[in-house]
TIBA-869301 format. One line per 10 residues: number of its first residue (from 1); their letters; for each residue x, y, z of N, C-alpha, C, CB. Coordinates in pm, whole numbers, plus 50000, padded with zeros to 5 digits. Glycine has a CB too. Example, Ala and Ser with C-alpha at 12.3 -4.5 7.8 and 13.67 -1.06 7.14 Angstrom:
% residues 2
1 = AS = 51319/49431/50780/51230/49550/50780/51320/49670/50780/51131/49553/50905; 51285/49775/50708/51367/49894/50714/51290/50003/50787/51408/49940/50572
//
This chain:
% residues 87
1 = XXXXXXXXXX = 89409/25403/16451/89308/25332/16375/89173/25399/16402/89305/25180/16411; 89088/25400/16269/88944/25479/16317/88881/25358/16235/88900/25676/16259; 88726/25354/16315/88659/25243/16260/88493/25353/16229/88655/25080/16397; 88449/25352/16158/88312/25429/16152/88190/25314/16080/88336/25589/16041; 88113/25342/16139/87961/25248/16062/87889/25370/16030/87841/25124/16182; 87803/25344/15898/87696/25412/15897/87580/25369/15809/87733/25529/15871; 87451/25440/15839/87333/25369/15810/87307/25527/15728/87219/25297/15956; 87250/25501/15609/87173/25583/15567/87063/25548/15458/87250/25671/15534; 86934/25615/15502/86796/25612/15434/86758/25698/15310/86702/25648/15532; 86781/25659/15199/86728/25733/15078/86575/25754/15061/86774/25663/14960
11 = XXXXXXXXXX = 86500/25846/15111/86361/25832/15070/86303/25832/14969/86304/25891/15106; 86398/25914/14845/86376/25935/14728/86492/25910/14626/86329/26053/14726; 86459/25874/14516/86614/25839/14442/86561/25871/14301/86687/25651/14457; 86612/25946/14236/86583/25929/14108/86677/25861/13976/86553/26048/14085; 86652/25778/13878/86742/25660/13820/86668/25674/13672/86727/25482/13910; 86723/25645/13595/86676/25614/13449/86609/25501/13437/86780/25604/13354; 86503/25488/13353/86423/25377/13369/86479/25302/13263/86271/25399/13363; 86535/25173/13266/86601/25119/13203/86518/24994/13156/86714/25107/13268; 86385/24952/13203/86246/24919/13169/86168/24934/13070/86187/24957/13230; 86189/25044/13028/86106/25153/12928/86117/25102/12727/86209/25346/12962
21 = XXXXXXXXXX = 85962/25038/12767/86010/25008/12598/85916/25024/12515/86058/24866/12559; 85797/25167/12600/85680/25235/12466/85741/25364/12515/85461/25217/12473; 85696/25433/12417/85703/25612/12414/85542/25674/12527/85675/25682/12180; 85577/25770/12574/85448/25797/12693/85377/25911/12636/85501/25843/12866; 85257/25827/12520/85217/25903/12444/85069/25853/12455/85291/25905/12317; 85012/25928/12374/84841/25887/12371/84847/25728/12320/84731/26000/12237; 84927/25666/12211/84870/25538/12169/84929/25442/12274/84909/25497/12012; 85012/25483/12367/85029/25380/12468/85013/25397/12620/85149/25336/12451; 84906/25491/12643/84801/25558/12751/84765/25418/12846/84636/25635/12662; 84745/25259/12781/84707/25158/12854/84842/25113/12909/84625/25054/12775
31 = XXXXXXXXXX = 84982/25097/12866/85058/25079/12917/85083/25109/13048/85110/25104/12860; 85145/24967/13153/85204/25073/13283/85299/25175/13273/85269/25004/13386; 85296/25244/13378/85401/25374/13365/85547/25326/13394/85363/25503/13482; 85580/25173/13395/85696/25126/13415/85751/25064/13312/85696/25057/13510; 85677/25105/13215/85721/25081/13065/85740/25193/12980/85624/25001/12995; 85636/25314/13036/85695/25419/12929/85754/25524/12974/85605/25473/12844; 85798/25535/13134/85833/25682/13178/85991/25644/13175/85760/25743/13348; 86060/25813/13165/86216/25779/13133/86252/25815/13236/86299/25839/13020; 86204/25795/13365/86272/25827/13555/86182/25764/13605/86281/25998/13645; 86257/25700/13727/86190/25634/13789/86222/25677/13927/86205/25507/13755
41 = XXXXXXXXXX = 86124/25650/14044/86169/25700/14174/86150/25582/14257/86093/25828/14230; 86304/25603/14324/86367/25456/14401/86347/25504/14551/86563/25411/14364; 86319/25429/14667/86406/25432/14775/86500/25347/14766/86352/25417/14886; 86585/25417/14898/86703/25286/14925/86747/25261/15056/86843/25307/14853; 86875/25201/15106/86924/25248/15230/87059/25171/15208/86829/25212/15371; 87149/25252/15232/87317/25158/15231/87369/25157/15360/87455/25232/15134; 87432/25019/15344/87473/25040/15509/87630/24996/15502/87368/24922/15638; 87680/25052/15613/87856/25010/15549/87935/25060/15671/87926/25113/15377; 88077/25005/15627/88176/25042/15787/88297/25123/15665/88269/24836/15924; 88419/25179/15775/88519/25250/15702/88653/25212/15786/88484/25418/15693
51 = XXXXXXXXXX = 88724/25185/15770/88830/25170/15834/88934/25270/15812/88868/25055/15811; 89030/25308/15868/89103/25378/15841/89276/25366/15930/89016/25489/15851; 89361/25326/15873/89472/25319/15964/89633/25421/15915/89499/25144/15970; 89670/25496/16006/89718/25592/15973/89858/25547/16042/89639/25717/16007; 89991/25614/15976/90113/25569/16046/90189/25641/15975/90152/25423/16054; 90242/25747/16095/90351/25841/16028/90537/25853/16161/90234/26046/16012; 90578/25851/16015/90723/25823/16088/90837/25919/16009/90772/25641/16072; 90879/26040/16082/90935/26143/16036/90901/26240/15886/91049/26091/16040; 90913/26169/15785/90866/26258/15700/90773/26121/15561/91030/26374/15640; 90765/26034/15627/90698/25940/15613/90581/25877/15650/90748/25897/15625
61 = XXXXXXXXXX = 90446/25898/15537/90310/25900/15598/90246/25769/15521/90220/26056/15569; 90200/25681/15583/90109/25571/15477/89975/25552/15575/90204/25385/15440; 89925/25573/15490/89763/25563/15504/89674/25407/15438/89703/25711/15406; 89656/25373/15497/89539/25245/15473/89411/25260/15499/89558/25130/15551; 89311/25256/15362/89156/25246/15415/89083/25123/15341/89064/25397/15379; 88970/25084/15399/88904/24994/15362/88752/25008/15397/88964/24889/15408; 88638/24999/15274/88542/24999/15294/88513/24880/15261/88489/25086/15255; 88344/24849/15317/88257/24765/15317/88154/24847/15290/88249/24687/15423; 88041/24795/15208/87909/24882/15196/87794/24775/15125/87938/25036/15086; 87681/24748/15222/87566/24702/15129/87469/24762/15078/87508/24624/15170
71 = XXXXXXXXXX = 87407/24789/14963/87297/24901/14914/87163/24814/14871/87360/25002/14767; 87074/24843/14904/86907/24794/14890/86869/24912/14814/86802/24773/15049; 86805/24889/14724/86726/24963/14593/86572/24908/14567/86818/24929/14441; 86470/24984/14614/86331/24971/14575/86257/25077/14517/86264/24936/14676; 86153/25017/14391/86096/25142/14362/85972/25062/14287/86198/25260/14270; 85857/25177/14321/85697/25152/14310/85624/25006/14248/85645/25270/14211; 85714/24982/14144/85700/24835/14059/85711/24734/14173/85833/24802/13931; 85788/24771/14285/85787/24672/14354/85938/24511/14338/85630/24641/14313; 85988/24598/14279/86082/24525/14204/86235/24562/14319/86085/24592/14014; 86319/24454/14359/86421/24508/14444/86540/24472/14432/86401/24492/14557
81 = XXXXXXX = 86632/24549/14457/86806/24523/14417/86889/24555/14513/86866/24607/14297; 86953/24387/14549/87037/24431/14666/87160/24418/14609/87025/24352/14799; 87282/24507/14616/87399/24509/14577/87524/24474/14707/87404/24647/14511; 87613/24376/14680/87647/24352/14749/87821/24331/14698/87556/24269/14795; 87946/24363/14763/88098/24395/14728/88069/24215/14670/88246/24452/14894; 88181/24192/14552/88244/24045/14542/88281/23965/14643/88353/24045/14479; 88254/23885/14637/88358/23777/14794/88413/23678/14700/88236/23662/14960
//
């Protein structure tokens, strides 16, 4: 059996701005830029475990894995998304 955790820090993320509902042009210059730009830049950080259980018996191999993973999503708007597995 192997068990692993890990933490990792996205400093930068780039995502489609799915927000975006002027064109980023001179007549909509007053608009925020979280309305007309088509990328947006996220941090994040996911954190998660891995399991892994292995069992071999002559020419017979079965493998079992199982993840867990939570992901946090922020970006400049200030706006945040935590994703989290079904329960």
């Amino acid at each position: 059996m192997n068990i692993e955790g890990y933490y990792k820090n996205f400093s930068q993320l780039e995502n489609i701005n799915r927000d975006k509902i002027f064109t980023d042009d001179q007549a909509h210059a007053d608009k925020p830029d979280a309305q007309k730009k088509d990328f947006i830049i996220e941090t994040g950080v996911a954190k998660g475990a891995d399991m892994t259980l292995k069992y071999e018996h002559n020419n017979f191999y079965l493998w079992l894995v199982y993840s867990q993973v939570l992901l946090s999503r922020r970006w400049n708007s200030g706006i945040s998304t935590e994703l989290r597995p079904p329960t």
